[in-house]
Backbone as a ProteinNet text record, in pm:
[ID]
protein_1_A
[PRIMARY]
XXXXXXXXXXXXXXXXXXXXXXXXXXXXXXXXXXXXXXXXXXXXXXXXXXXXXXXXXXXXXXXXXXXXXXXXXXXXXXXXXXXXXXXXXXXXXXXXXXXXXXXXXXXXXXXXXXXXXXXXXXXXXXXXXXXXXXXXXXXXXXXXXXXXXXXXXXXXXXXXXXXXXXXXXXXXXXXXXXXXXXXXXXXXXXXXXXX
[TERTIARY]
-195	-289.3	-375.9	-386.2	-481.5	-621.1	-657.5	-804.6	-896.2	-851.8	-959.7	-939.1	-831.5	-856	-998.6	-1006.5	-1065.7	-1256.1	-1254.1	-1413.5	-1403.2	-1334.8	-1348.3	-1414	-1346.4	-1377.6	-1516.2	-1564.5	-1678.6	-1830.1	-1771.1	-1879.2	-1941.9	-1839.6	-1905.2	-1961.7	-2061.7	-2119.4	-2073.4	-1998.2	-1944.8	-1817.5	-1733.8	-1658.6	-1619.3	-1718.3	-1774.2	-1803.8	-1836.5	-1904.1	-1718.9	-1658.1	-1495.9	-1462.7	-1434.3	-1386.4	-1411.1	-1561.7	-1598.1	-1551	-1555.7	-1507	-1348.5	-1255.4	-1101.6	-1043.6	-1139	-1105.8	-975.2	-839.6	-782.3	-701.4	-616.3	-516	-377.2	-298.9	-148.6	-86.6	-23.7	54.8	180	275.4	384.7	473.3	565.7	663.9	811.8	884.3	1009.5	1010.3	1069.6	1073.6	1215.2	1229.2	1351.6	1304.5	1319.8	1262.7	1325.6	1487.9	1543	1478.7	1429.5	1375.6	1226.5	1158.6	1023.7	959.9	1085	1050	1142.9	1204.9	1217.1	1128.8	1031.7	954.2	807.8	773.2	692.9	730.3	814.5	837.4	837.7	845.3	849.5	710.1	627.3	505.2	409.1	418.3	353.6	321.9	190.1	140.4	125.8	143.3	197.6	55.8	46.8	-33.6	76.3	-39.5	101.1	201.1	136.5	195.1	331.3	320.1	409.2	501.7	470.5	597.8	641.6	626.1	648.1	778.1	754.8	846.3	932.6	944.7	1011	1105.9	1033.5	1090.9	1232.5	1185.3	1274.1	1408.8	1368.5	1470.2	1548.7	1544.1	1590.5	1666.1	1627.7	1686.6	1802.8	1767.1	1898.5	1989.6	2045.3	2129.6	2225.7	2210	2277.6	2290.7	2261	2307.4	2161.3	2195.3	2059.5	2050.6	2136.7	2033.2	2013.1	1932.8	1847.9	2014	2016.3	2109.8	2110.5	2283.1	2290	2256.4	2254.3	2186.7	2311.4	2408.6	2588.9	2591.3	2586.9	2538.1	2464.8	2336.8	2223.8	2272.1	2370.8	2360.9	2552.6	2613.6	2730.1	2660.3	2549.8	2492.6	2429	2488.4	2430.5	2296.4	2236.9	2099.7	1998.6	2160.6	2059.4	2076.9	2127.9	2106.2	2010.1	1999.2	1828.3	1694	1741.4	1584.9	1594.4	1699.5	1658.5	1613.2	1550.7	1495.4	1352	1276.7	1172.4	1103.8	1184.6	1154.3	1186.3	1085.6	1067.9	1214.8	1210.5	1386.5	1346.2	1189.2	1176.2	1156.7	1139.6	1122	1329.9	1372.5	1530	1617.8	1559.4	1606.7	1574.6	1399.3	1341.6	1403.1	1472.8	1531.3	1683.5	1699.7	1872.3	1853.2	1733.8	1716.4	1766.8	1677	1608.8	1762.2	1854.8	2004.1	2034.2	2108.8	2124.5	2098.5	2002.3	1945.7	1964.5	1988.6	2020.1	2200.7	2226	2395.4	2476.1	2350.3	2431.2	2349	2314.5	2239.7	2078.4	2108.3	1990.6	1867.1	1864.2	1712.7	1822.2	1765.8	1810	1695.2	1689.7	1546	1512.7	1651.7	1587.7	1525	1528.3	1505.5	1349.9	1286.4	1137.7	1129.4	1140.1	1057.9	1034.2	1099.7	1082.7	953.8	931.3	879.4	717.4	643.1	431.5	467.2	306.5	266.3	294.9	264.2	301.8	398.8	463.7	627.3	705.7	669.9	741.6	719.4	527	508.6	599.7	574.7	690.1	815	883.7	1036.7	1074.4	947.9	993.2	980.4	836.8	831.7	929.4	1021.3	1121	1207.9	1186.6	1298.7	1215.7	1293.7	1195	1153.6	1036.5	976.9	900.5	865.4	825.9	733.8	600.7	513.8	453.8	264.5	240	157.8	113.9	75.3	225.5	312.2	441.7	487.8	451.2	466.6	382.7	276.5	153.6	181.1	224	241.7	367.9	468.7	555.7	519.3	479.1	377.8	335.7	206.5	127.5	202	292.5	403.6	495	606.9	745.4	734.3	685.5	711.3	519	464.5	344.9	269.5	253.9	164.4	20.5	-50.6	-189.7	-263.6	-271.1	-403.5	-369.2	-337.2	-295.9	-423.3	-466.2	-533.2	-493.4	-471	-460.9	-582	-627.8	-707.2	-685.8	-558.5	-526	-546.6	-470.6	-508.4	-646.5	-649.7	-717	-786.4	-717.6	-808.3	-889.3	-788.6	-871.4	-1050.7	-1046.5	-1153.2	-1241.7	-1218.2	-1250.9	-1379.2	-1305.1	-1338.6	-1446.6	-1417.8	-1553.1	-1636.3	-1651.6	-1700.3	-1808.6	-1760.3	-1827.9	-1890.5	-1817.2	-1906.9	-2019.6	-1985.9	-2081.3	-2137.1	-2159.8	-2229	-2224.8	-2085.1	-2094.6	-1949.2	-2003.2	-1888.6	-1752	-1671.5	-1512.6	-1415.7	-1504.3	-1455.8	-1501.5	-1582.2	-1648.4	-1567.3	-1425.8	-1361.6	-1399.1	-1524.9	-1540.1	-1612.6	-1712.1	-1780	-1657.7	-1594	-1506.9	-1385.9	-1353.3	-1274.2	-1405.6	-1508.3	-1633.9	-1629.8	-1685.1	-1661.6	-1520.9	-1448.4	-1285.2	-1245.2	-1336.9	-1302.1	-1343.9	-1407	-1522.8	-1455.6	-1312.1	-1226.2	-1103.7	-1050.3	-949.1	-988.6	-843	-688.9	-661.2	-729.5	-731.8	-764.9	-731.2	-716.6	-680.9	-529.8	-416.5	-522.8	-533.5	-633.1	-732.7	-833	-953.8	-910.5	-793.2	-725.3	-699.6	-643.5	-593.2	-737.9	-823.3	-956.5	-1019.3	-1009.7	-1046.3	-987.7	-840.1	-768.2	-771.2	-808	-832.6	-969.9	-1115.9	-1201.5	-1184.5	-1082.7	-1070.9	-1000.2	-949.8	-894.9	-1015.1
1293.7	1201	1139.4	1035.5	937.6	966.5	975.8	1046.9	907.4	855.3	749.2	807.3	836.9	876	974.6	1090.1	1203	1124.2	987.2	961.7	918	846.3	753.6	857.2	933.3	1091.1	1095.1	1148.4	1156.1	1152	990.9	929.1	986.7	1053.4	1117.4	1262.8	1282.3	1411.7	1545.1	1537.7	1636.1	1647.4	1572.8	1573.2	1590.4	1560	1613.1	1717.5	1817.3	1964.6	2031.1	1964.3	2075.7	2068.8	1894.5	1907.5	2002.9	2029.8	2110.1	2241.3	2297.8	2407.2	2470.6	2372.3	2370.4	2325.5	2230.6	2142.5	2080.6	2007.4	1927.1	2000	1937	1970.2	1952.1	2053	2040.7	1972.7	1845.9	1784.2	1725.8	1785.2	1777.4	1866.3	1843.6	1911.8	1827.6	1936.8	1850.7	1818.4	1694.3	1647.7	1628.1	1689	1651.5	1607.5	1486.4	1439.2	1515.9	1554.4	1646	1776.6	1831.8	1977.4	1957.3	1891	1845.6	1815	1681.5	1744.2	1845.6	1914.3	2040.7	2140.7	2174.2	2247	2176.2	2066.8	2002.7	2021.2	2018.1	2019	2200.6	2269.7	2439.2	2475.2	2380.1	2394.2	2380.1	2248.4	2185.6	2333.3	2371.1	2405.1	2566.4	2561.7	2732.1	2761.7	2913.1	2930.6	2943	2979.9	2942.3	3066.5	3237.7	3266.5	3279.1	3288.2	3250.5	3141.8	3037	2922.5	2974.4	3034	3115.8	3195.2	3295.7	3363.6	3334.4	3181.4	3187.2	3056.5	2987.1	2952.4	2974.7	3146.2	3203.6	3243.4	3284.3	3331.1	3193.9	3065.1	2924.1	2943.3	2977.2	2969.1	3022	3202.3	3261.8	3255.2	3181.8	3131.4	3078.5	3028.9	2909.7	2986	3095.8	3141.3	3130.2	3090.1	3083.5	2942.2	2836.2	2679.9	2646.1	2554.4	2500.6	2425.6	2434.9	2369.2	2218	2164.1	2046.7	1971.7	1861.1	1804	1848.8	1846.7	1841.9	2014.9	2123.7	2215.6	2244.9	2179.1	2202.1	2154.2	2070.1	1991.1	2086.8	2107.2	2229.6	2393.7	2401.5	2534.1	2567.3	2669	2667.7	2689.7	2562.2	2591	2721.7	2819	2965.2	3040.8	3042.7	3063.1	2999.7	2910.9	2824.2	2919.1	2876.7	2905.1	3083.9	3156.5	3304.5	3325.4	3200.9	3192.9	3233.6	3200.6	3193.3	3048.8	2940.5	2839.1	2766.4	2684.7	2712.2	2575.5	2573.3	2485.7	2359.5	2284.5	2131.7	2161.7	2229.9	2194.2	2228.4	2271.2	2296.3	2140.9	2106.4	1965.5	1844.9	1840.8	1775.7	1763.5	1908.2	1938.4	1905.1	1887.6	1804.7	1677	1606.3	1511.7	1441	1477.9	1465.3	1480.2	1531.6	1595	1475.2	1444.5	1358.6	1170.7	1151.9	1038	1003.5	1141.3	1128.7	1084.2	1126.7	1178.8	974.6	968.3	827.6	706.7	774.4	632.2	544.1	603.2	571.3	588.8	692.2	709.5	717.5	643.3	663.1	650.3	771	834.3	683.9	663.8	567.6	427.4	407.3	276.1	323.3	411.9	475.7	440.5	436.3	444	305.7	181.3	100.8	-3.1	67.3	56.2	51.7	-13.2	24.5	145.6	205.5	331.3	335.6	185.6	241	183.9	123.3	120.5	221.2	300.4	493.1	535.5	526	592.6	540.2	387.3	353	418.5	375	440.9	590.7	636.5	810.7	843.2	755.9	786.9	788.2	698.6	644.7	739.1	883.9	986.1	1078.3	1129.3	1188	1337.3	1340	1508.8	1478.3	1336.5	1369.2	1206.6	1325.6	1206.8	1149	1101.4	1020.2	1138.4	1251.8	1334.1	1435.9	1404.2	1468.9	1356.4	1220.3	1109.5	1059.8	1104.9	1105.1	1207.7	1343.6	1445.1	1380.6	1317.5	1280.8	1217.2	1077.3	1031.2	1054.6	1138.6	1203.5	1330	1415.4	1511	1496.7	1424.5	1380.4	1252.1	1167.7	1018.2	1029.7	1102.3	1100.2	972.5	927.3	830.8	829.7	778.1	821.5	801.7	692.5	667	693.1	848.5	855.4	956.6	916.8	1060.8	1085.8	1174	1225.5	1245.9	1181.6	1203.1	1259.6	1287.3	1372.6	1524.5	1564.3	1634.1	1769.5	1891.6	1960.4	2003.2	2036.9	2109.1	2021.8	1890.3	1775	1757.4	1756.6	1724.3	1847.8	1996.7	2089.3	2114	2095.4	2013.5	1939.8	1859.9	1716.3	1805	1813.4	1875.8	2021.6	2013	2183.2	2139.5	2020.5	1988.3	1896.5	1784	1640.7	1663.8	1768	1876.9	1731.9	1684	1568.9	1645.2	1608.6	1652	1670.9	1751	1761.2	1631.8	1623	1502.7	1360.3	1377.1	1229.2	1092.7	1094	1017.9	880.9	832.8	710.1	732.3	862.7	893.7	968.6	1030.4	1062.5	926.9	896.1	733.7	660.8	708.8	593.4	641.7	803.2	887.7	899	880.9	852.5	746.5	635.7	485.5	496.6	568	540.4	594.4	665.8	752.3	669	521	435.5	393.4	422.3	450.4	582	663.1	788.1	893.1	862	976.2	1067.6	1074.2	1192.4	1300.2	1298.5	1352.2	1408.6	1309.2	1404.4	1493.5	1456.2	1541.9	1681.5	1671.6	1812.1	1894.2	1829.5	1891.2	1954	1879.1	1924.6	2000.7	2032.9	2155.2	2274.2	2239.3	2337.2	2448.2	2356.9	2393.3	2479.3	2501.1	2602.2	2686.4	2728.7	2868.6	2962.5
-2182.6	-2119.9	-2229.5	-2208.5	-2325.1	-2349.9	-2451.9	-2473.2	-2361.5	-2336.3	-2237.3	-2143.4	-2068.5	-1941	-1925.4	-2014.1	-2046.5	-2023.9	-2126.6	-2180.6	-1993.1	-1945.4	-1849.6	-1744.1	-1715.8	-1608.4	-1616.8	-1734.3	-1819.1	-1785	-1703.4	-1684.3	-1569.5	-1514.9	-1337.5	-1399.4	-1363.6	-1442.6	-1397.1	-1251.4	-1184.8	-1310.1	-1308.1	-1378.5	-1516	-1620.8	-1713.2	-1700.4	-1624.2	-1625.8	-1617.1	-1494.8	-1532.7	-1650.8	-1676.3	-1814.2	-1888.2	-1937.8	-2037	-2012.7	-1845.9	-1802.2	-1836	-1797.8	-1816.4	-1932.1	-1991.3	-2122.3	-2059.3	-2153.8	-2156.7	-2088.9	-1971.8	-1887.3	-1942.5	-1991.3	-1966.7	-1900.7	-1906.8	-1776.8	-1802	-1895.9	-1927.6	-1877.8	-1791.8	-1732.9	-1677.4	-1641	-1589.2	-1447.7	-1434.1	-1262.2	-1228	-1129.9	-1034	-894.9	-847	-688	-621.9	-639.1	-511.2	-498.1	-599.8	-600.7	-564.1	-596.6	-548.3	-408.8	-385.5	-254.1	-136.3	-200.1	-87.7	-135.4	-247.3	-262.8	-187.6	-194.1	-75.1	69.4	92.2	249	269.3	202.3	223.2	168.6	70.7	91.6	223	277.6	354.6	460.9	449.2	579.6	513.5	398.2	367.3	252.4	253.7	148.1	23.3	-88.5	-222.2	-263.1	-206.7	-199	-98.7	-0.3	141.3	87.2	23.8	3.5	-114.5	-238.5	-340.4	-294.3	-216.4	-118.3	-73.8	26.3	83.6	19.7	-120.6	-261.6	-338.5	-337.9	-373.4	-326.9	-221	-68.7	-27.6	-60.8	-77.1	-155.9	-289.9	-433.2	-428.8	-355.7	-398.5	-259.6	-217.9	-115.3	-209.7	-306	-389.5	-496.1	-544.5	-678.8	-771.3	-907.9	-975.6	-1015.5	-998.7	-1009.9	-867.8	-855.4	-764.5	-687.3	-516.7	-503.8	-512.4	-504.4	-520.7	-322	-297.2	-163.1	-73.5	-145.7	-68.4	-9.8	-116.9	-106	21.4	19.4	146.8	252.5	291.9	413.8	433.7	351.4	406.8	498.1	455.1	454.8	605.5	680.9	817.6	825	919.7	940.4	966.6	1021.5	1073.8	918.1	808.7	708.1	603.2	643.9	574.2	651.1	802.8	867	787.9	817.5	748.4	676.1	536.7	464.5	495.2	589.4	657.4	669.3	671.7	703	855.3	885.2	1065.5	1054.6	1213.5	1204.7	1178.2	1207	1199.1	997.7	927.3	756	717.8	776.8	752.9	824.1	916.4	969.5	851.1	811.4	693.6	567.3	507.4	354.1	421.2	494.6	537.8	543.1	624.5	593.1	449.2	371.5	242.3	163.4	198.6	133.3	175.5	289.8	308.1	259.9	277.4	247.4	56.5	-23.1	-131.2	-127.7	-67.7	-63.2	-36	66	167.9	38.2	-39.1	-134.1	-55.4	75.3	113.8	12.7	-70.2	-139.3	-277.7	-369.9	-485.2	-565.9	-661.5	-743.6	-840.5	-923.6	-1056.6	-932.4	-815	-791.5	-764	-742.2	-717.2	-814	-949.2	-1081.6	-1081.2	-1058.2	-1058.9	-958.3	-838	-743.9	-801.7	-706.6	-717.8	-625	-640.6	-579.9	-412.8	-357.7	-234.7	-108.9	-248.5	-212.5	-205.8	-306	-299.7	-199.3	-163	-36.6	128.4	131.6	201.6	215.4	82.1	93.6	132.3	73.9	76	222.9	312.7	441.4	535	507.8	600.1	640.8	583.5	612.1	635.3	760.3	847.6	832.3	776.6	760.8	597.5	583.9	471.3	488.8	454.4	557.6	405.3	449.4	299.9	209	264.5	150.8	56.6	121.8	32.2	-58.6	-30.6	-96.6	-199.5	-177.8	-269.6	-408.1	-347.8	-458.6	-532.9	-490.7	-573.2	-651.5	-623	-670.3	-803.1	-785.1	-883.3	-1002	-891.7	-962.6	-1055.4	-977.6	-1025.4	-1086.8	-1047.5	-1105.3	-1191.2	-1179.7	-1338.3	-1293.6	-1177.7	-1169.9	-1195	-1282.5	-1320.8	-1206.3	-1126.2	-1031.7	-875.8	-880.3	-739.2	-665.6	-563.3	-470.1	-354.9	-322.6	-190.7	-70.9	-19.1	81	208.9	250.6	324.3	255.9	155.6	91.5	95.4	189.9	226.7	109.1	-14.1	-116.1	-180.3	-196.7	-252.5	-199.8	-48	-30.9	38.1	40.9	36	-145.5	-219.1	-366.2	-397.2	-322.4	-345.9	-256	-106.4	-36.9	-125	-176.3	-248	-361.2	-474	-564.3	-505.3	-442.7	-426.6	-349.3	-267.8	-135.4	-37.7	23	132.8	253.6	321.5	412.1	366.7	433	389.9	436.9	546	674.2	608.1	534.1	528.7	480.4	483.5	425.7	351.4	398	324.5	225.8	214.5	112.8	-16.8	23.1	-66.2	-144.7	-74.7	-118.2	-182.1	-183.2	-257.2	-385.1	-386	-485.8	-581.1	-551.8	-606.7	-664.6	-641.5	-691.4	-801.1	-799.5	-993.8	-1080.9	-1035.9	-1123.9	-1158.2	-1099.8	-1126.4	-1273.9	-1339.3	-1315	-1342.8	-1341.4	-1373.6	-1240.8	-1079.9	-1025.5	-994.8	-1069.5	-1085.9	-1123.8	-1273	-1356	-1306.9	-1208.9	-1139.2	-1059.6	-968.2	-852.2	-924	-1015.1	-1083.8	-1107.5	-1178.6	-1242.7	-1049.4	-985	-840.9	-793.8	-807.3	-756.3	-887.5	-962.3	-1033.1	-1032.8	-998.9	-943.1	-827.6	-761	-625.7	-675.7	-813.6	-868.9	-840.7
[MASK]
+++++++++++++++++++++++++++++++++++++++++++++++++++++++++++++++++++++++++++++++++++++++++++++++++++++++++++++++++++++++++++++++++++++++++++++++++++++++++++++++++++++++++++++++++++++++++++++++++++

């Protein structure tokens, strides 16, 4: 991340205080959209250990790499849900197989896309609404100026630092603007604050 993003943050004094707390964030990693979002959709609704769990119990169905979409959509549904995933997130990660398989979703044409053209496209298949679209977003495709306002911890976060409601959505989207192009960045420093 660019030492500007960092001064830009800065300026919000809440934000300046993590910084100094966490210092510079790690945010180099590998992305795969197919693995991302079936680890989003087995997130959604779960604590982190519980989707961790039932992560794994996904994983080893398939051996030790992550399966391929062809893989997931051969695989009987009552052997997914045994995973401990309920039957509408096993309908969602078939979805999601699918829609890769039929060319319907093809990853390199997202990169090319604005922020909420992804969110569009990704919506269109069903079980993967705009906060699983957002994390891609911000996750897999590294978009700097993304927030989640659906997002429970996100504004659990503000809520606890900026002492304003959790609910207050317009005060938080007020508070969040002063952080463009850099809201990936605050989002992280905010979910990091709830360790």
């Amino acid at each position: 991340m660019k030492k500007g993003a960092y001064e830009h943050l800065k300026k919000d004094p809440v934000m300046r205080g993590l910084i100094e707390i966490h210092g510079e964030l790690e945010l180099a990693w590998e992305a795969d959209l197919w693995e991302d979002l079936v680890d989003s959709i087995i997130n959604q609704q779960l604590s982190d250990k519980a989707a961790a769990t039932i992560g794994k119990r996904f994983r080893a169905l398939f051996g030790k790499k992550f399966p391929k979409p062809e893989q997931v959509t051969k695989m009987p549904d009552e052997k997914i849900r045994g995973c401990g995933l309920s039957w509408s997130k096993v309908s969602y990660i078939k979805n999601i197989a699918r829609a890769l398989q039929s060319g319907v979703l093809i990853p390199g044409k997202l990169l090319l896309m604005a922020d909420e053209e992804v969110v569009v496209e990704l919506t269109k298949i069903k079980g993967v609404g705009r906060w699983t679209a957002e994390m891609i977003l911000m996750f897999t495709l590294q978009r700097p100026d993304v927030f989640s306002i659906g997002d429970a911890g996100l504004r659990a976060a503000m809520a606890k630092l900026y002492k304003i409601g959790r609910e207050d959505l317009k005060q938080i989207e007020k508070i969040s603007e002063k952080w463009r192009p850099y809201r990936s960045l605050a989002a992280r420093y905010l979910w990091k604050s709830l360790d």
